[in-house]
N, C-alpha and C positions, 0 to 999 in steps of 0.2 A: 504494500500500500504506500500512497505518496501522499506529501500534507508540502502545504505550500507553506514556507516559514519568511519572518521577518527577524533579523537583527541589526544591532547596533554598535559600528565598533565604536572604542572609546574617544576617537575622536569625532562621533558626534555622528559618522554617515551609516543613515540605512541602506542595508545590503539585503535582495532577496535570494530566495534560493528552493528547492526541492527536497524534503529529507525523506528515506524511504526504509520503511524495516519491517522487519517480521512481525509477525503475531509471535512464536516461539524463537525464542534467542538463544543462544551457545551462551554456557554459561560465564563465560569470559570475552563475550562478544567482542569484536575490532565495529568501529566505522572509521569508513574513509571520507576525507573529505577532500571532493575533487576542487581542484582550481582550474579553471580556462585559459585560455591563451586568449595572445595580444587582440583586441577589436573581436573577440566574438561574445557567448554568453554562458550561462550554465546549461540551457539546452537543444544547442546549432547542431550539436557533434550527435551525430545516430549512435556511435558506440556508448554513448549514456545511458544510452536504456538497456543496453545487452549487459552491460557491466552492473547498474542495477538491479536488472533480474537475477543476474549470477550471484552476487554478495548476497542479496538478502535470501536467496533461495536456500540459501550455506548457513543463512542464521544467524549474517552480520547485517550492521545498516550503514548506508549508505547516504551521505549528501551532495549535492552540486547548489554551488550560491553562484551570484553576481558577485564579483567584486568590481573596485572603484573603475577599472580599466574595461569594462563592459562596452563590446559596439563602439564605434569611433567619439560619439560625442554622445551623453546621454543626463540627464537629469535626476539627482539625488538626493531625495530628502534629509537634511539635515538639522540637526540641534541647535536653536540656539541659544546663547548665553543667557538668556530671562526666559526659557525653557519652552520658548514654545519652537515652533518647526518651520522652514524655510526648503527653498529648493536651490542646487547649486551643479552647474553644471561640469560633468566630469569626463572621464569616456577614455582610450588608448589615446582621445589627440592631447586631452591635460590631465593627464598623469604624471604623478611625481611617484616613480618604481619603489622607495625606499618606506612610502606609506603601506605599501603592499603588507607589512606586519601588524598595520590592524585587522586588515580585513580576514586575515589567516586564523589572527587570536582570536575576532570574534565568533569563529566557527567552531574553535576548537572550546571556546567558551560553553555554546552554545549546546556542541556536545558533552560535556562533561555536567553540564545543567540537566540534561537526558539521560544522565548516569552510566556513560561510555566515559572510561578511561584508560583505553589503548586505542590511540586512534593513529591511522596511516593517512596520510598526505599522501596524495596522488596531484600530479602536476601535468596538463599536455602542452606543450610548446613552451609560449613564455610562463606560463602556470609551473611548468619544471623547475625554471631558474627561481620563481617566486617562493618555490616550497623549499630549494636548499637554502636560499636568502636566508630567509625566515629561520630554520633551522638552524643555519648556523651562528645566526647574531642571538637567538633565544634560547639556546638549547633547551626544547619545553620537552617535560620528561613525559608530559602525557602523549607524545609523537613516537610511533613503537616502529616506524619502518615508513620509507619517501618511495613511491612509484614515480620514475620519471619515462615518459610518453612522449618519444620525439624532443626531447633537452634541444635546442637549436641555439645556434652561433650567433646569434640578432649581431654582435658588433661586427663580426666577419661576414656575416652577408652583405649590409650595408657598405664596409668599407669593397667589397669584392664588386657590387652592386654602380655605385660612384665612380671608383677607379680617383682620377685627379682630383673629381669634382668632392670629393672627398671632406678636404678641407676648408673647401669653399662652402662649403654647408654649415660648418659649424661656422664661419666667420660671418656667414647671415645670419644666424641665429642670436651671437653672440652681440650684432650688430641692432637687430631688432628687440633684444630685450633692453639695451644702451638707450633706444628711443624710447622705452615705456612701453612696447607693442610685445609685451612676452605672452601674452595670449592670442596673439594672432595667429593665424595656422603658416606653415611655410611656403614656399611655393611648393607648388604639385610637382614639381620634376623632382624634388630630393628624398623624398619615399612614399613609399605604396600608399600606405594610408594618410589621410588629415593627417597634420599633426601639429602642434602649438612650438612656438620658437625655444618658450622654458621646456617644454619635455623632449624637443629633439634634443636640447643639449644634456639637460637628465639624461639623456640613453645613450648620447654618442658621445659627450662631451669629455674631455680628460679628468672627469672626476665623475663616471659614470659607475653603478653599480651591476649593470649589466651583463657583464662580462663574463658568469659566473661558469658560460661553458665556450673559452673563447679557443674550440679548437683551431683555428686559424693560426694562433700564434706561441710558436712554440717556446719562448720564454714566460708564457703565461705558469703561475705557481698555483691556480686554484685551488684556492685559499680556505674558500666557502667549501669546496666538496672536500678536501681534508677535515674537516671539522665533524663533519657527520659520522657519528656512531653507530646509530639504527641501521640495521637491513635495508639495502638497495636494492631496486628492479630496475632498471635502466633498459629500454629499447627501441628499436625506431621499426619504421619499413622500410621497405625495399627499393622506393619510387620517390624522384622528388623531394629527397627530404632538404630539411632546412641549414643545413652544412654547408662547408665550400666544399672539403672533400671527401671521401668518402665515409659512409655510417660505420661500417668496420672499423677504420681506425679511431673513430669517436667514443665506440664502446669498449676499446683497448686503452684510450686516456681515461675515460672513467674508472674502468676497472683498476688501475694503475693509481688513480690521484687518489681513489675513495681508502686512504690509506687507514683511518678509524674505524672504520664499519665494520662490525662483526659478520656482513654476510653481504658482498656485493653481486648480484647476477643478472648478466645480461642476456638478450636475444632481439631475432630478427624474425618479422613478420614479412616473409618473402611475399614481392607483389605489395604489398602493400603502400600506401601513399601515406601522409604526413599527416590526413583524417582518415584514416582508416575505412575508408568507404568498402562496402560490401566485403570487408576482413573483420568486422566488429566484435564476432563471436570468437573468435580466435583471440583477441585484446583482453575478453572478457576469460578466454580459460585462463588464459597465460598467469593473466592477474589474480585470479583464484588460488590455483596451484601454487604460485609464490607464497603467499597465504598461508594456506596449511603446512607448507615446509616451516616459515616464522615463527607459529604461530608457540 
């Protein structure tokens, strides 16, 4: 069953979201709590529902929220200071990545209010980098193991993406927040989606936190995925993923950097694409089976 939820991280913004559980629980139940990736939502991705079905069939529960980075530009209610409510608008184009730790707390809040206290972080795409972020500046002991789905390079795509124009992007960014125009979006030629002058330099700017899977550069010390002690699941597809180069050696750096973890394991959903279009149920054994080896 599914119940449509409302919370509130502590600084102030409501986040909605889907929680879904058994009628009969395991008596040590897990829930996970999935995070999205960049400009999408909590229920774009088909593999939500097959991963749903599977956790809770097993006798765990399962959640998918919105967080702040939902859909490109979107509207969030928030707190104000004499306690009443206002709206404020958010979205992947004004995003600051490093708030990404309330909206994570607030779930995990959320769950342990539910009476779950081993909960797994599951992360796809930029959702990935947000769950080791999170984990590694928190270490919250009620997070018993991170599934990363598709971890991508966002800094080495974009600079692979650019090429020259590169630096030229941030010096507009850098330029238009100097005028007072840091919420204006940038121009359309410097990346795929909308996006506001302060949160391109958030993401690419020389003091960006993004970078937490930056196989592109191989003096990168990933810092963040050393940190992480819990059990990893790490894996991509086959097609298209979000790398410069190949997923194999992406999951040979993870495996390699995740030097705390008591249990790192990776795989490869051959065929597969970056949303996992008609691979779903396969995302959903995979992620299962990891599970019960954890648990």
């Amino acid at each position: 069953m599914g119940e449509l939820v409302r919370v509130f991280s502590d600084d102030g913004l409501e986040l909605q979201g889907l929680f879904c559980h058994p009628k009969a629980m395991k008596k040590r139940p897990f829930a996970i709590s999935h995070i999205h990736g960049l400009a999408t939502n909590f229920y774009a991705n088909r593999f939500i529902d097959a991963l749903a079905d599977k956790i809770v069939s097993k006798g765990d529960a399962f959640l998918t929220f919105n967080n702040r980075g939902h859909d490109c530009i979107s509207d969030f209610v928030k707190k104000k200071n004499d306690g009443g409510l206002t709206y404020v608008p958010i979205g992947s184009a004004n995003e600051v990545f490093e708030e990404c730790v309330f909206d994570i707390k607030a779930t995990l809040d959320f769950l342990e209010k539910r009476n779950f206290h081993e909960i797994i972080l599951e992360g796809h795409s930029e959702g990935a980098i947000k769950a080791v972020y999170y984990q590694s500046k928190t270490q919250d002991k009620r997070v018993k193991g991170i599934v990363l789905m598709s971890p991508p390079d966002i800094l080495g795509l974009q600079k692979s993406v650019l090429g020259d124009k590169y630096e030229e992007a941030i010096k507009v960014a850098v330029k238009m927040i100097k005028e007072g125009r840091s919420d204006e979006l940038m121009p359309k030629n410097f990346f795929v989606f909308p996006v506001s002058a302060k949160t391109y330099l958030d993401m690419f700017g020389p003091d960006t936190k993004i970078g937490v899977f930056s196989f592109h550069d191989t003096t990168s010390r990933y810092e963040e995925l050393a940190k992480i002690t819990c059990p990893l699941l790490a894996f991509f597809g086959t097609q298209k993923e979000a790398v410069v180069d190949n997923v194999e050696a992406a999951l040979d750096i993870i495996k390699r950097k995740a030097v705390a973890s008591t249990l790192c394991e990776t795989a490869l959903i051959q065929g597969a694409g970056h949303n996992y279009i008609e691979h779903e149920n396969k995302v959903a054994e995979l992620v299962s089976e990891w599970l019960g080896r954890i648990r």
